[in-house]
N, C-alpha and C positions, 0 to 999 in steps of 0.2 A: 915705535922705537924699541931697539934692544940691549937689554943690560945684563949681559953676563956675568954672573956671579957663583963663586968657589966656593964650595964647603964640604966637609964629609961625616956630617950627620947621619946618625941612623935614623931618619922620620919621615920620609914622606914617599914612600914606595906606592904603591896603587889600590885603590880602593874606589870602586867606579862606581855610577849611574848607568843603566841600560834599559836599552828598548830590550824587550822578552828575548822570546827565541825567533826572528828574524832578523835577528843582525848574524852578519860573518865574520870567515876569516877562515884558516887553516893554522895547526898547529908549528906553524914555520913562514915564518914573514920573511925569512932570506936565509941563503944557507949557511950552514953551520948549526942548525937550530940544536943539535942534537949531539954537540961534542964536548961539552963539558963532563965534569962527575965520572974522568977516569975512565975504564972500557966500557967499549958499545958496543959489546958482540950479541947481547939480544936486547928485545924490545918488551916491554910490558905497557900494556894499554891500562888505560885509567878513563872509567866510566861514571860521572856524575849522574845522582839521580833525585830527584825531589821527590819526600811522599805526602807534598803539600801539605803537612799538619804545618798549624799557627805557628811562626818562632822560630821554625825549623827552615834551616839551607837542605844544603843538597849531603848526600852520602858519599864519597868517595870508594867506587870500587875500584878493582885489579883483577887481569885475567889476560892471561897469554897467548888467547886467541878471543877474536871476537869474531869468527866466522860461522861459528856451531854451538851447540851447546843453551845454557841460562845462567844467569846470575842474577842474586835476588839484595834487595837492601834490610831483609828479616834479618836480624841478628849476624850483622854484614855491613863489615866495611869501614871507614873513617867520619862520624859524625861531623859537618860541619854547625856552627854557629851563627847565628843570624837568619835577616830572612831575604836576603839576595846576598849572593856570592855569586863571580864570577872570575875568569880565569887565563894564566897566559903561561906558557912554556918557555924558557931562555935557555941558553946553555946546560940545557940536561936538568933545569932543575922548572918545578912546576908550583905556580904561585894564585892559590887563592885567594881573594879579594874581598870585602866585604865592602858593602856600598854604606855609606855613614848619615845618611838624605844630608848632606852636604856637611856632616862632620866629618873630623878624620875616623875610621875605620880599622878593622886591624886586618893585615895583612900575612896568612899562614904560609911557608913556603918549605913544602917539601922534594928528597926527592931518594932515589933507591938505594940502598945497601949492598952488599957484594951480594945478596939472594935474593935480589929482588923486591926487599919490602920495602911499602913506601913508607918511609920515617921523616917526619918533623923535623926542617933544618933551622926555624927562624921565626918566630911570631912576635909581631910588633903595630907599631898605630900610624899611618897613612894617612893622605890628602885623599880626601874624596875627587876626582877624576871625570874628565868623560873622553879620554882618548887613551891607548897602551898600546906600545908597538913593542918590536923587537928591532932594533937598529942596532948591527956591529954586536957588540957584546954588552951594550945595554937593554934598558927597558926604559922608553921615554915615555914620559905619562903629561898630560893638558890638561887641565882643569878652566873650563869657557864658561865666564858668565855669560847668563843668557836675557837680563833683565837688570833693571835700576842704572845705578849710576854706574856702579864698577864696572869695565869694560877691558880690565887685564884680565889675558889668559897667562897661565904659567905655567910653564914649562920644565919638565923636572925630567935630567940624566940620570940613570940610575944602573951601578955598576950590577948586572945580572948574576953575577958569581957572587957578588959579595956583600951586595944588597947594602950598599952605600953609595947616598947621593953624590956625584961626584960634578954636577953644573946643574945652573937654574938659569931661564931666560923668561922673558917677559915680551907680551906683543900686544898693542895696544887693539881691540879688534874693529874699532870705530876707522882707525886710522885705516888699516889694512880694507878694509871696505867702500870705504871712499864713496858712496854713495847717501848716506842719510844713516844707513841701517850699520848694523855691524855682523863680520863672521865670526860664523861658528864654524868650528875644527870640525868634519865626520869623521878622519882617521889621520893615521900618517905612515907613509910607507915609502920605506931605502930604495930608493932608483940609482944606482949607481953609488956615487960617494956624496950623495945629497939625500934630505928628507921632503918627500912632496907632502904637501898637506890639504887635501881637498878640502873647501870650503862650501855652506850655505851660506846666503844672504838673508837673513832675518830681523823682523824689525825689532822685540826685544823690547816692548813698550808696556810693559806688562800685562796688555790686554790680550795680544795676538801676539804673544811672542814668537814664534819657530814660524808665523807667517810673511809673507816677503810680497812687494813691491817691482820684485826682479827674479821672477820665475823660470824664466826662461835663456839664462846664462851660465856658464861654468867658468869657475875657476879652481886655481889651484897654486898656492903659494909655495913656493921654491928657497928652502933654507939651507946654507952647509952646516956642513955636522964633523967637528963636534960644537964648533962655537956658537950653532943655531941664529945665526943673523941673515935675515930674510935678505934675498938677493934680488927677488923679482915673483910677480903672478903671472901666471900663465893664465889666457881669457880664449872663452869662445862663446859662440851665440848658438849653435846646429841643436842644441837642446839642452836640457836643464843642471843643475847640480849632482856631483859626484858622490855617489853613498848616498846614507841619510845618518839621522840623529843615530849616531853610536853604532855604525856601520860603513866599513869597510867599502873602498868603491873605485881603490885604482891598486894594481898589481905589475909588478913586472915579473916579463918572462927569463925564460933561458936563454934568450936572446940579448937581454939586457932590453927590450921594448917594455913597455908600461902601455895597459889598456885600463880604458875607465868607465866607468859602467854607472850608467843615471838610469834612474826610474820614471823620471821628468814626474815628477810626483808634488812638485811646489804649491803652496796651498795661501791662500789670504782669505784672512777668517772662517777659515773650517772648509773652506771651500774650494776643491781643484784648480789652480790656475796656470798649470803647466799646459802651452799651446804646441809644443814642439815635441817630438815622439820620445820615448824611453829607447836608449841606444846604447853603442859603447863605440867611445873615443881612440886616438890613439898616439903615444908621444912617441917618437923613434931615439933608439937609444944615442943618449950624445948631445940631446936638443934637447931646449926647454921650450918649443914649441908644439900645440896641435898640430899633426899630420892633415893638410888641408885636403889631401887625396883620399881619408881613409875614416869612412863612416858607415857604422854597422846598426839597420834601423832594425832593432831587436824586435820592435810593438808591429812593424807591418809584418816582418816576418814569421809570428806568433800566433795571428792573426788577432792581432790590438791590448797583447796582455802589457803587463806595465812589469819591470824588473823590482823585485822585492829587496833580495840581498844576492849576493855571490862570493863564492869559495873556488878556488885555484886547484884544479887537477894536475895538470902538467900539461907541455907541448901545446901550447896554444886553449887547451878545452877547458871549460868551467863551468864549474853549475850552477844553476840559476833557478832562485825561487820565484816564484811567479805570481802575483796579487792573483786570482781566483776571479776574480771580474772583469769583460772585458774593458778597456779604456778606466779604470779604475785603481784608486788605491784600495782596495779592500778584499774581501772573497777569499775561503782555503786555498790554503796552499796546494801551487801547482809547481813540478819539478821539471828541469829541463837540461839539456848539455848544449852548449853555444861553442861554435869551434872559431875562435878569430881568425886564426887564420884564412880560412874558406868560406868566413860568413855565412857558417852552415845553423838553423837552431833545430833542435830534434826533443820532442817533449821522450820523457823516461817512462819506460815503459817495465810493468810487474812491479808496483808499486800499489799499496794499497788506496782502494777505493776513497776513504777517507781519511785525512791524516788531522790528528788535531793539533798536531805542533813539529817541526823537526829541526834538529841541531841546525848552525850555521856560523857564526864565529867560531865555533867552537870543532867544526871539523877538522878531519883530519886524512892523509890520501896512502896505501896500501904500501909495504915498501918496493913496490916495482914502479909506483910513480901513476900505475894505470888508472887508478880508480879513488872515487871518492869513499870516505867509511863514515858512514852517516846516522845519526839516532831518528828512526821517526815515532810519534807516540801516535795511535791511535785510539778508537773505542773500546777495540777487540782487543788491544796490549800494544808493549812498547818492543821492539826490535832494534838493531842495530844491521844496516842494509849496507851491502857496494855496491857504487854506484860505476861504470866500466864508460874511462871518457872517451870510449870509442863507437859502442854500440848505444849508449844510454841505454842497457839495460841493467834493472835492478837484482841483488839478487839477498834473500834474505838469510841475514845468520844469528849471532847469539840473541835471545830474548832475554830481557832485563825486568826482571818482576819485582814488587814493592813499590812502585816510583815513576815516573818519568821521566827518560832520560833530557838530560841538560848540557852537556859536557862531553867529548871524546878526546880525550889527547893521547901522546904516547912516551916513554922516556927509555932509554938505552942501559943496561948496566953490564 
């Protein structure tokens, strides 16, 4: 059931839970990302970085090219608080998070000045979270139990300009599951004039919670927006769940299509139970149906790797990080460009030998659309690479000394 309900409190803007750095996303979940906070005639990039000490988040830098050059977090930058932050961009203005292990958090949200500097518009205390989109000229954030009795998720509107909540819905996730177990939200993301919500099936029994009984199904719950009252699940069986815990896993294009990308990575008790390959779906714009014509088997064409997370290029191409193992969840990270429309996959190439970790929600694509702008950290040092979603080749530019990078976003002033 859903109960809509009014208010315009300052309290519960987002403050999340997250898997590390293989979750995604791109700096622009649907357009417009980037017109608020008055003129856009340039861009300033904003590059988080951790330098792993105890207690410490990440640094907040700035630098109006990321293609050349270094920037360091030594005596540099915007100190954050805490010891996970993470992050989402709205209407021109860029909102860090602080994860609260399921209290509320505070929420810092700045964004540029007529010169460029990024200044402090707003800090306050939030619901701890495990979804944040950019819908319309909100930020809607989900908070999914995953265990015990309680089994409302909540759903929280939140005006992106103004950083007041402006609706709260409730889903029961038991219900919505209909089978024994209950969903969990991986993300949510604007198809048209509605929010899709991909879902796992997990049992949520305190023992094996995020393990499942139904490993080998997708679905994807269909709400209007702004009232968020579920309209219908979208279901299929060709392979497993969309995204994963706190990752991103269906997109639409420029076309108005929505593709959706499983790892088939479903596990019961520690253990792989995904029988069906790691693929990507596909809804046609207009319908709330899978496309029964249109299945793209990522793992045969890979040669058996399994989809990690993914980040939206343009025109059809995206990149795709890749479990390191074959037929596996696990193994470094492998990089890739998957083209939907031609069911092309093409591993990236000039990419260093070893990577120990690299951005993915948190990317973001060059302004001609062509290419991915990507953090990778390695042994030898941390960079900031484009990734070109035509050739998949890599090419590397500014280095980011002091830290690791965690973060890329970009804001207009």
């Amino acid at each position: 059931m859903i109960n809509m309900k009014r208010n315009s409190k300052l309290a519960s803007l987002l403050a999340l839970i997250a898997f590390t750095t293989f979750s995604c996303s791109s700096d622009s979940d649907n357009p417009g990302e980037e017109t608020g906070g008055g003129v856009t005639s340039k861009t300033k990039y904003i590059i988080t970085a951790t330098t792993g000490a105890t207690g410490v988040a990440d640094y907040l830098l700035t630098a109006d090219d990321v293609s050349t050059g270094s920037i360091t977090t030594i005596g540099n930058g915007v100190e954050q608080d805490g010891t996970y932050r993470y992050y989402i961009t709205a209407e021109n203005n860029f909102f860090s998070l602080l994860y609260g292990q399921g209290n509320p958090g505070a929420v810092t949200t700045y964004n540029l000045d007529a010169t460029g500097k990024l200044v402090k518009k707003s800090d306050f205390q939030a619901e701890t979270v495990h979804v944040f989109a950019h819908i319309n000229k909100d930020i809607l954030t989900i908070k999914v139990p995953r265990s015990g009795a309680a089994s409302i998720a909540s759903m929280y509107k939140i005006d992106a300009e103004q950083s007041i909540i402006t609706g709260e819905a409730q889903q029961d996730t038991k219900i919505l599951a209909g089978n024994g177990e209950r969903a969990f939200f991986t993300w949510a993301t604007q198809v048209g004039e509605k929010v899709f919500m991909p879902y796992m099936s997990i049992k949520g029994d305190g023992v094996d919670n995020f393990g499942t009984v139904n490993p080998d199904s997708t679905w994807v719950a269909v709400y209007n927006y702004p009232e968020l009252k579920l309209e219908k699940v979208i279901k299929d069986n060709r392979t497993s769940y969309l995204g994963a815990y706190f990752t991103n896993g269906l997109f639409q294009d420029e076309k108005g299509d929505a593709y959706g990308f499983s790892g088939a990575i479903a596990t019961s008790n520690a253990v792989l139970a995904s029988k069906k390959p790691s693929a990507i779906v596909k809804i046609k714009k207009g319908t709330t149906e899978f496309d029964q014509s249109y299945f793209f088997n990522v793992e045969e064409k890979s040669g058996g790797y399994k989809i990690s997370s993914t980040s939206y290029i343009s025109n059809g191409k995206f990149l795709l990080l890749m479990y390191g193992n074959v037929g596996a969840n696990s193994g470094a990270v492998k990089m890739a460009v998957a083209d939907v429309y031609n069911q092309t996959f093409t591993w990236v190439t000039n990419v260093p030998a070893t990577l120990t970790s690299a951005t993915t929600r948190y990317n973001i694509t060059t302004e001609d659309g062509n290419s991915a702008i990507v953090g990778i950290n390695t042994p030898e040092g941390n960079w900031i690479y484009t990734i070109n979603g035509t050739t998949a080749v890599a090419t590397r530019g500014m280095k980011v000394e002091g830290g690791q990078i965690t973060a890329i976003a970009k804001l207009k002033y």
